[in-house]
TILONU-427761 format. One record per residue (C-alpha): residue in one letter; y, z, x. Coordinates in pm, 1 decimal. Each point is the difference from the previous one (the first is absolute). Layout:
# TILONU-427761
+-----+----------+----------+----------+
: res :       c2 :       c3 :       c1 :
+-----+----------+----------+----------+
:   A :        Y :        Z :        X :
...
+-----+----------+----------+----------+
This chain:
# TILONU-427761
+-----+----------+----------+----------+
: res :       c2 :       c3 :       c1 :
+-----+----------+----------+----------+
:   X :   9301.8 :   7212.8 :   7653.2 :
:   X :    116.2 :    -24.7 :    384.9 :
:   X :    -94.5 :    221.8 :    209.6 :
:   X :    288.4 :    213.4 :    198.7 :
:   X :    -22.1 :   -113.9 :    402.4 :
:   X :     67.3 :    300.9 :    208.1 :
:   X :    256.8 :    -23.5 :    290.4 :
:   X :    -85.2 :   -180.8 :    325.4 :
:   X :     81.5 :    288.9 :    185.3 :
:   X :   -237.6 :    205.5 :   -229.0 :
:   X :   -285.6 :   -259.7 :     92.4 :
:   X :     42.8 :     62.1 :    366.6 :
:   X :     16.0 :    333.7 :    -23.1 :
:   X :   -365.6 :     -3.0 :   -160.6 :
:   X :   -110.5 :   -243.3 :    233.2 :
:   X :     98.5 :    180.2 :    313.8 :
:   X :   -156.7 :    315.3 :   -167.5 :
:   X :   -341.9 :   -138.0 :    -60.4 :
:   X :     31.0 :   -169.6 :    340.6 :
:   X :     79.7 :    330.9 :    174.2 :
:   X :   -314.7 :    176.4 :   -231.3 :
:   X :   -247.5 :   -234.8 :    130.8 :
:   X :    108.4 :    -47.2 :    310.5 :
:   X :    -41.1 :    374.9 :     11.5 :
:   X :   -296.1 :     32.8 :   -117.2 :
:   X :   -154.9 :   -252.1 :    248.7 :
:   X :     94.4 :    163.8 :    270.5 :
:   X :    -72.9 :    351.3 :   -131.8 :
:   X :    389.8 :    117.0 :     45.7 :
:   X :    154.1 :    182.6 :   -284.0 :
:   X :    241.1 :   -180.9 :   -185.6 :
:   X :    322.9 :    248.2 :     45.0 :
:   X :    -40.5 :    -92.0 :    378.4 :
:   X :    -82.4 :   -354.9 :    -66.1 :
:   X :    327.5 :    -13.9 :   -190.3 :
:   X :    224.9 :    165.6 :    271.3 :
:   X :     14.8 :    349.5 :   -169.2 :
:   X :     77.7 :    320.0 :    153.7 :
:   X :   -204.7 :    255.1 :     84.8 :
:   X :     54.1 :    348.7 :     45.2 :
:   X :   -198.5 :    271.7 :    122.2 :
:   X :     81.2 :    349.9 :    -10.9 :
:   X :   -206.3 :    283.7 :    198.2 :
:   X :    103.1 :    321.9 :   -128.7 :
:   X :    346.7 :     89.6 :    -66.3 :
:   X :    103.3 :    -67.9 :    356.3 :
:   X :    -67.6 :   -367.6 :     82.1 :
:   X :     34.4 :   -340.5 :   -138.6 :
:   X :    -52.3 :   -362.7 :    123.9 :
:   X :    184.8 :   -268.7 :   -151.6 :
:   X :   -164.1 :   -379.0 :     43.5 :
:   X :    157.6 :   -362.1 :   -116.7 :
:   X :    339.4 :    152.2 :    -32.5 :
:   X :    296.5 :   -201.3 :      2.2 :
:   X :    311.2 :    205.6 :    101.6 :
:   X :    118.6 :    359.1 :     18.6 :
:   X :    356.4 :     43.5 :   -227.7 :
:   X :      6.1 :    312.6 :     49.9 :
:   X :    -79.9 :    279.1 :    238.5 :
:   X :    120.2 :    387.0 :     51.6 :
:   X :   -260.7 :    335.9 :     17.3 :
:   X :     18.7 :     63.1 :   -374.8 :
:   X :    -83.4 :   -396.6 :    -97.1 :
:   X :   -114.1 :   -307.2 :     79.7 :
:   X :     26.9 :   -281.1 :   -165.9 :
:   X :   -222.9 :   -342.8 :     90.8 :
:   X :     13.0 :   -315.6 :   -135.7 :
:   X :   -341.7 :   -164.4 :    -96.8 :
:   X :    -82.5 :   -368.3 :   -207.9 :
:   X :    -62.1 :    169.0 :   -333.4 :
:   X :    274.2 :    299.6 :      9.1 :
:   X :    142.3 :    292.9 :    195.4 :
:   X :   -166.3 :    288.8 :    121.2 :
:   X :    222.0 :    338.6 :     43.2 :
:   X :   -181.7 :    298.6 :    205.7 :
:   X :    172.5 :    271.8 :    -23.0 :
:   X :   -117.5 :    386.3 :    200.1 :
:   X :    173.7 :    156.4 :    282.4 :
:   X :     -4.3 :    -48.0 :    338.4 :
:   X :   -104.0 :   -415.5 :    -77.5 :
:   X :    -21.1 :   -194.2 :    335.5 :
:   X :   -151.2 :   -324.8 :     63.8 :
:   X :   -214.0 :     92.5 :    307.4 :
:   X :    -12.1 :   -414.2 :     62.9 :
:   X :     61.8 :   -326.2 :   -218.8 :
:   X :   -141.5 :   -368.2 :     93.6 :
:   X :     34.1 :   -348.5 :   -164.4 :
:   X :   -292.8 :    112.5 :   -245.9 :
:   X :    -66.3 :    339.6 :    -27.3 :
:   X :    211.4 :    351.0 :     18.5 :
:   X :    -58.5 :    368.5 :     62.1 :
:   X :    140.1 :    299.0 :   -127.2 :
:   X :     15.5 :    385.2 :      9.7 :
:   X :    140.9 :    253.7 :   -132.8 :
:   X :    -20.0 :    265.4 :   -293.0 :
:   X :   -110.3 :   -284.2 :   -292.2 :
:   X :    105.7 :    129.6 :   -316.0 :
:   X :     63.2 :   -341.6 :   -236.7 :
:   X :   -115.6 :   -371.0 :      0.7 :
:   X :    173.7 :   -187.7 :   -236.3 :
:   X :      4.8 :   -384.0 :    -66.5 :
:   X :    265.2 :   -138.1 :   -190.4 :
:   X :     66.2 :   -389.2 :    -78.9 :
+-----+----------+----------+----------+
């Protein structure tokens, strides 16, 4: 009985993923930041920081919409301002009432 190959793309994909996991583990990073994911922290309802984003679509006081590698991440509050944005990493207050991620 033959065996069913998976896809070459499939293949890589482990690959890269066990490569990323030990490479990770080596070097004592976590894996989501080994892999280029966000991360987002929240301090109260008043404050977030945004890191390894890739783009802001959209931007007004009520929302906020930013673009990351696995999705998009809406905000929405009152009063939202970005207090300052770099290359990697982005701050923002305002009257947090909803994170949401959608794909």
């Amino acid at each position: 009985m033959k065996r069913k190959k998976r896809p070459l793309r499939s293949r890589e994909s482990g690959r890269k993923q066990e490569l990323l996991s030990r490479i990770s583990e080596k070097a004592l990073i976590p894996e989501d930041i080994a892999a280029g994911s966000s991360c987002i922290t929240v301090t109260g309802q008043n404050e977030l920081v945004i890191e390894n984003y890739k783009g802001i679509l959209e931007y007004n006081p009520e929302k906020l919409v930013i673009l990351t590698k696995q999705c998009r991440v809406e905000i929405c509050g009152k009063r939202l301002e970005i207090l300052y944005y770099a290359r990697e990493e982005m701050k923002i207050k305002g009257k947090i009432e909803c994170i949401a991620y959608k794909k």
